[in-house]
C-alpha positions in Angstrom: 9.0 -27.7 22.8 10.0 -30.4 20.4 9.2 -29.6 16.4 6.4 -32.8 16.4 4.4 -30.9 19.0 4.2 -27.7 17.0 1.5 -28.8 14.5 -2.1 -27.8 13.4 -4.9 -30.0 11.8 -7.4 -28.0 9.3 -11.0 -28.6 8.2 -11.3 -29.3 4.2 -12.4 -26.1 3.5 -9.0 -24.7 5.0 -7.3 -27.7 3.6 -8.7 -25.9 0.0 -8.0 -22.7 0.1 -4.3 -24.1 1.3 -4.1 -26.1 -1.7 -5.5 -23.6 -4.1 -2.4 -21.2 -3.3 -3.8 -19.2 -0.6 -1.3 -19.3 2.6 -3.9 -18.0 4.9 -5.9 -20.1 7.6 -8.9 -18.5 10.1 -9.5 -19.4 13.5 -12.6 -21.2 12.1 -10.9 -23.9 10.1 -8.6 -25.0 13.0 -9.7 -28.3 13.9 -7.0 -29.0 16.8 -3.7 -27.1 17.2 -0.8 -27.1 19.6 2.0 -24.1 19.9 2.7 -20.9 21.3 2.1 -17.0 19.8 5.0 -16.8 17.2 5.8 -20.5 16.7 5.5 -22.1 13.6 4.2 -25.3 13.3 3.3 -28.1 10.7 0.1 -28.6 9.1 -2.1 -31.1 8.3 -5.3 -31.8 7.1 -8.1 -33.8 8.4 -6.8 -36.7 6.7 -2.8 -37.0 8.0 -1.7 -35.1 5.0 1.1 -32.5 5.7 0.0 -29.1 3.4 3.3 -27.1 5.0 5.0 -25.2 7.6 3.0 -21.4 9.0 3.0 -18.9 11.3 1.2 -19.6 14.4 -0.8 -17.3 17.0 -3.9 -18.5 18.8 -4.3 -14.7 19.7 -5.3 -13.9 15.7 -8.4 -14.5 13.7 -5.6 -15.6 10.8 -4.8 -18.5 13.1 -1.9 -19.3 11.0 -0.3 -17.8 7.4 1.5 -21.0 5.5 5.1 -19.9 4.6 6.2 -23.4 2.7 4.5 -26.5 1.3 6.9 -28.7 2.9 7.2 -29.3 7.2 10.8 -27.8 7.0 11.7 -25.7 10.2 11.9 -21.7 10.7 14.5 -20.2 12.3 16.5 -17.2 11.9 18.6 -18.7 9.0 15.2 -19.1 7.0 14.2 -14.8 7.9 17.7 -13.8 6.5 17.5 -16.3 3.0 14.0 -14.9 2.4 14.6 -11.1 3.1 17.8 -11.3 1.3 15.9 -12.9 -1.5 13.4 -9.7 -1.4 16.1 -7.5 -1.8 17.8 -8.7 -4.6 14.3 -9.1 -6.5 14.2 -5.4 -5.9 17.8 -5.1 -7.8 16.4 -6.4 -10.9 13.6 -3.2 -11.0 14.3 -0.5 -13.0 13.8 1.8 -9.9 13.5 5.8 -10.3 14.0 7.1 -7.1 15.6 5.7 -3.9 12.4 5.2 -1.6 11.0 1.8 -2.3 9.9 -1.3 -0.9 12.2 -3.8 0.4 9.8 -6.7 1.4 5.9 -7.1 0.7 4.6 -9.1 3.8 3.0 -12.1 1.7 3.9 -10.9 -1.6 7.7 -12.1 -0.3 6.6 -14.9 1.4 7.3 -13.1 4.6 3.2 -12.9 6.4 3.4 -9.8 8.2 6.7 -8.4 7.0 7.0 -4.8 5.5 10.4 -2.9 5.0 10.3 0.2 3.5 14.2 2.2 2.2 13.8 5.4 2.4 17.5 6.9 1.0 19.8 5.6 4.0 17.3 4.5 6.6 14.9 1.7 6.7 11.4 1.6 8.7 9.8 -1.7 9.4 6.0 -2.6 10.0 5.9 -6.0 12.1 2.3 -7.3 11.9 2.9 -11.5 12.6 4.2 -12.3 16.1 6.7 -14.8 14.4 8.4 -11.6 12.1 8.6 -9.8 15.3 10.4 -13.3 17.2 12.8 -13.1 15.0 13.5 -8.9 14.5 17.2 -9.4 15.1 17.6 -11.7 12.6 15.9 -9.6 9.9 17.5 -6.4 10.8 20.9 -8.3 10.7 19.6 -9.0 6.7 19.2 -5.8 6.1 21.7 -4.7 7.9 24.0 -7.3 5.4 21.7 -6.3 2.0 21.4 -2.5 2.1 23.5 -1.3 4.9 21.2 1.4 6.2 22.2 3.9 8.8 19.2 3.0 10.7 16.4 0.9 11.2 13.2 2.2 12.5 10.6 -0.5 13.7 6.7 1.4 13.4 4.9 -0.6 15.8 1.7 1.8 15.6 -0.2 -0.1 13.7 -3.7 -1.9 14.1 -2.3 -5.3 13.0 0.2 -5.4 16.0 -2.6 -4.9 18.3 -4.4 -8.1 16.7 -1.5 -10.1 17.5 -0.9 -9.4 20.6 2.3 -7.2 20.1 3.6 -4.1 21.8 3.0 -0.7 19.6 5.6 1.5 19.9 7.3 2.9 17.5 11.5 2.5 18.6 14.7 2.6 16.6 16.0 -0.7 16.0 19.6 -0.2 14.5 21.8 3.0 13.9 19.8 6.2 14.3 16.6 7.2 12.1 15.7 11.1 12.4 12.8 12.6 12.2 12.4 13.5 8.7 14.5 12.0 5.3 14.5 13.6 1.6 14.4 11.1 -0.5 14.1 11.5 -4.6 11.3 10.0 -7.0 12.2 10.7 -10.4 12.9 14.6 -10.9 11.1 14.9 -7.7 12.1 15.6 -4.0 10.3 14.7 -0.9 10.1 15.1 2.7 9.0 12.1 4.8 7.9 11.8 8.3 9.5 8.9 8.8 8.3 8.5 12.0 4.7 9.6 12.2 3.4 9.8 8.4 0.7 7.9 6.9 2.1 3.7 6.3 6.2 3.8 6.9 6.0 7.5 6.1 5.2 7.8 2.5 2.6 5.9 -0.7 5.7 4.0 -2.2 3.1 2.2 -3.8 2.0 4.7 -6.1 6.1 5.6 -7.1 5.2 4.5 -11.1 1.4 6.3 -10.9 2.8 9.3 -9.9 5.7 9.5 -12.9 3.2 8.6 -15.3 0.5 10.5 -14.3 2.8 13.8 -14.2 4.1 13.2 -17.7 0.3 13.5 -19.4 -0.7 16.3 -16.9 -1.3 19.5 -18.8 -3.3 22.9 -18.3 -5.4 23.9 -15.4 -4.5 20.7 -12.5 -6.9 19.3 -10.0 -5.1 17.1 -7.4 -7.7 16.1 -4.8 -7.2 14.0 -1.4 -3.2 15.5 -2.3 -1.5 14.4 1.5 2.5 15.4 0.9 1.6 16.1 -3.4 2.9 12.6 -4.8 0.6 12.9 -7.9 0.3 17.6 -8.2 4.1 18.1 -7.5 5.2 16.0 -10.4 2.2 17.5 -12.4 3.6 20.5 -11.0 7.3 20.0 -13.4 5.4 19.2 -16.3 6.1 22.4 -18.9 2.8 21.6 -20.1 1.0 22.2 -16.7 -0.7 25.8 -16.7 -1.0 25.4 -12.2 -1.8 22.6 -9.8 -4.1 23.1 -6.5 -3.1 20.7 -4.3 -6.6 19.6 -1.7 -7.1 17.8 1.3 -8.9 18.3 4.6 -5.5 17.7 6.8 -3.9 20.7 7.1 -0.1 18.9 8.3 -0.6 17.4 5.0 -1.1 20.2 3.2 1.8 22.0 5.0 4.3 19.4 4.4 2.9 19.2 0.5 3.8 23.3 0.4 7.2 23.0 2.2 7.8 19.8 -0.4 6.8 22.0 -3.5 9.4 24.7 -2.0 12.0 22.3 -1.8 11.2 21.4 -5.8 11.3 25.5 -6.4 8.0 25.1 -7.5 5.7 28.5 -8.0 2.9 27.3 -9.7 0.8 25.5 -7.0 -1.8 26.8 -4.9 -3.1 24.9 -1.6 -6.6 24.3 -0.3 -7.8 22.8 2.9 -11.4 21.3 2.4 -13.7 18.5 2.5 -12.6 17.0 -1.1 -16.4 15.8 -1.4 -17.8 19.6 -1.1 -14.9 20.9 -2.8 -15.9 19.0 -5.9 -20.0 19.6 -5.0 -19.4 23.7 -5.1 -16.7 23.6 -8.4 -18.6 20.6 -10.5 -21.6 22.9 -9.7 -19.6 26.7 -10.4 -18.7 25.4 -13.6 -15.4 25.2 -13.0 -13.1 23.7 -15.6 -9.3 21.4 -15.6 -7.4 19.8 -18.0 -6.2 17.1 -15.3 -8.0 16.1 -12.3 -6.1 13.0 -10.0 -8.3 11.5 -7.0 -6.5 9.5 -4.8 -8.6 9.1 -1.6 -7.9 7.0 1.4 -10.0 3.8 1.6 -13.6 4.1 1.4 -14.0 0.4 2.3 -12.4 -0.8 5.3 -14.4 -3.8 5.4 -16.8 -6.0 3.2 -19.9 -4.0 4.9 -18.7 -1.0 3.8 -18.4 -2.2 0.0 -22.2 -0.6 -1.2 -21.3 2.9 0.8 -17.5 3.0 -1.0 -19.3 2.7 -4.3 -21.4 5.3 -4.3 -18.4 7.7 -2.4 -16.8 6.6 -5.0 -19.4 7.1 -8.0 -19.5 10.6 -6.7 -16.3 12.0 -6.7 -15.4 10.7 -10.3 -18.6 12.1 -11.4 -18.0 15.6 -10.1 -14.3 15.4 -11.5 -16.0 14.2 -15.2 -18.1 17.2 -15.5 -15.5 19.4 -14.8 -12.8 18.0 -16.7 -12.4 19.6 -20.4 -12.7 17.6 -23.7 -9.3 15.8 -24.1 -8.9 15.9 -20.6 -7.3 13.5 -18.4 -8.6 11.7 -15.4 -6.2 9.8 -12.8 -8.5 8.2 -9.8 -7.6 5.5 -7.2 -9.3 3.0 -4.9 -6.9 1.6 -2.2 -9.6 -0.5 -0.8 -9.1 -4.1 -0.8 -12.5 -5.1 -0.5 -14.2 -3.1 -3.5 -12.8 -4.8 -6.7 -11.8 -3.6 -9.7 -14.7 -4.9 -11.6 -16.9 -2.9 -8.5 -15.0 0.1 -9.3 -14.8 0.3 -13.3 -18.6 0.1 -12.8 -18.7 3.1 -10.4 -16.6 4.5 -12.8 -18.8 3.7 -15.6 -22.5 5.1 -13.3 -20.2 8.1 -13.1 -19.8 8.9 -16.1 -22.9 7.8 -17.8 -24.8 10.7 -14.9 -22.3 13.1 -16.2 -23.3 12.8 -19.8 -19.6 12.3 -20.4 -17.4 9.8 -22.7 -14.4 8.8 -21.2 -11.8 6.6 -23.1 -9.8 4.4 -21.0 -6.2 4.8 -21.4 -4.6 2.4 -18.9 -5.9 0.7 -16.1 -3.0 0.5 -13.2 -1.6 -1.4 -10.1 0.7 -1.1 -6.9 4.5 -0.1 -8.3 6.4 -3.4 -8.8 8.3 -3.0 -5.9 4.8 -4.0 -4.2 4.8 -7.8 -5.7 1.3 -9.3 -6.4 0.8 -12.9 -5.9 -1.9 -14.4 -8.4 -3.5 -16.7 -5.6 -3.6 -13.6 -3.1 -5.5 -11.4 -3.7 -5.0 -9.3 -0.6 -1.5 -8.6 -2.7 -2.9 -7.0 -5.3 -5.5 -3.8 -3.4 -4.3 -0.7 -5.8 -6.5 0.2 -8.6 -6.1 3.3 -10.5 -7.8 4.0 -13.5 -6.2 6.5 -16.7 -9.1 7.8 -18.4 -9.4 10.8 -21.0 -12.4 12.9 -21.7 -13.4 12.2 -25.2 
């Protein structure tokens, strides 16, 4: 198909939300479009005026994801220029560890595009059918950037389904094992490269969990733990009396004792339970910590789910506030998009006004830097975790 019969014409509203930075267009503000699942095509708006070059698939509710604001062409020249640009953005990070994130989908300027290094291997999520056209020529990128030993492509996720794209998870380049240890800071960790939680590990919280383990001290609380990011480098700290790692998934829990072993690590405990009764029956025992971290999965999935997350999330923090001693430090987490930060500082605020506690704020948190967040997308920028101390 020739270039001028890849194109898409957008209502005003689109046309807006193009103009005001945003690169994403729904299905609803297509006025007339012409291209195939993966293309990309130039668009315009209502008027004749071109607003860029994006991602195309009639299949998706995000009928196309603007990628320049000019009408210059795609092709596998463009993938490698931007991925290599990712990487070396990533060279200029004062890294600890050598798990980290490669490319950040739209914070990159790459719509569906993750890459995640785990020491010598890289695993891919794929979520645009245009990233996925052109796999060879991004794995030739990395393959040219970071030389891994393998690539792994993780096509189980819910995003390839939307576009239409196959979900199996397959090696790519080289060969990718099972299982990598890879460091973060003074810590080691295993990761399930193939079957954990996102491309196997929370590289997003890399920074939180360095910080958070250097002002951890006394009794330790880490609740909704998975492989024991946050407890295990709580665990090193000198000033840490013992850390009990939680969560309801006992693989988690397994790989979180195996990791602390690998660490030599002997003062850790681990407990498989339902994080909200957990806190219900200790808040309620009168048990005491000197550091309680919460960092649970997403409450809210979706906008309709924003009023429920609130008050889930109202009443973990205000369990972990009456147990926590004066001078006491509180790390807790929202990874949901749609609750925003201003939603959850006031959670955070009804929780601690029903526990009768003060709580200084010490430092209010993001993603690791690695994670890029763009100031027009918001969708970037979905990690909020809050410092707080017990006054």
């Amino acid at each position: 198909m020739a270039q001028d019969k890849r194109y898409a014409v957008i209502s005003a509203k689109g046309a807006k939300r193009v103009r005001g930075g945003h690169p994403w267009v729904y299905r609803s503000d297509v006025v007339e479009e012409s291209g195939e699942a993966g293309d990309s095509v130039v668009v315009r708006d209502v008027r004749g005026a071109t607003l860029g070059t994006a991602f195309y698939n009639p299949k998706s509710e995000i009928r196309l994801r603007l990628v320049s604001r000019d009408s210059g062409w795609i092709d596998a020249e463009w993938f490698r220029r931007k991925v290599a640009g990712a990487v070396a953005h990533r060279r200029t990070l004062s890294i600890d560890g050598d798990a980290y994130r490669l490319v950040h989908a739209e914070g990159d300027g790459l719509p569906g595009l993750i890459a995640d290094k785990y020491d010598r291997y890289v695993v891919l999520q794929i979520g645009t059918a245009a990233a996925d056209g052109y796999l060879e020529a991004i794995v030739e990128a990395l393959d040219e950037e970071v030389a891994p030993a393998g690539v792994l492509l993780r096509g189980d996720t819910a995003a390839r389904g939307r576009e239409g794209l196959s979900r199996e998870n397959r090696v790519v380049s080289g060969e990718v094992p099972q299982e990598a240890v890879v460091r973060e800071g003074g810590v080691k960790l295993r990761v399930d490269l193939w079957g954990g939680q996102k491309t196997g590990s929370f590289l997003d919280q890399r920074e939180n969990h360095l910080l958070v383990g250097g002002l951890a001290h006394g009794r330790t609380l880490d609740v909704f733990s998975y492989a024991g990011g946050f407890g295990l480098h709580a665990a090193r700290n000198p000033s840490v009396e013992s850390v009990e790692f939680v969560d309801s998934s006992g693989a988690a829990l397994e790989t979180a004792k195996r990791n602390a072993g690998l660490n030599g690590l002997r003062n850790v405990t681990f407990t498989r339970a339902s994080a909200f009764d957990l806190l219900r029956e200790r808040s309620d025992a009168g048990d005491r910590y000197e550091t309680i971290i919460l960092d649970p999965p997403a409450f809210a999935k979706s906008r309709r789910e924003v009023k429920k997350a609130g008050r889930a999330y109202r009443e973990i923090n205000l369990r972990a506030m009456k147990m926590l001693r004066p001078g006491g430090y509180l790390a807790t987490c929202s990874c949901s998009f749609h609750l925003s930060r201003e939603m959850f500082e006031a959670a955070l605020g009804e929780a601690a006004a029903d526990a009768g506690s003060t709580m200084r704020v010490v430092e209010w948190r993001s993603q690791a830097a690695d994670h890029p967040r763009l100031l027009t997308v918001p969708e970037t920028g979905y990690l909020k975790c809050a410092i707080l101390q017990k006054a």
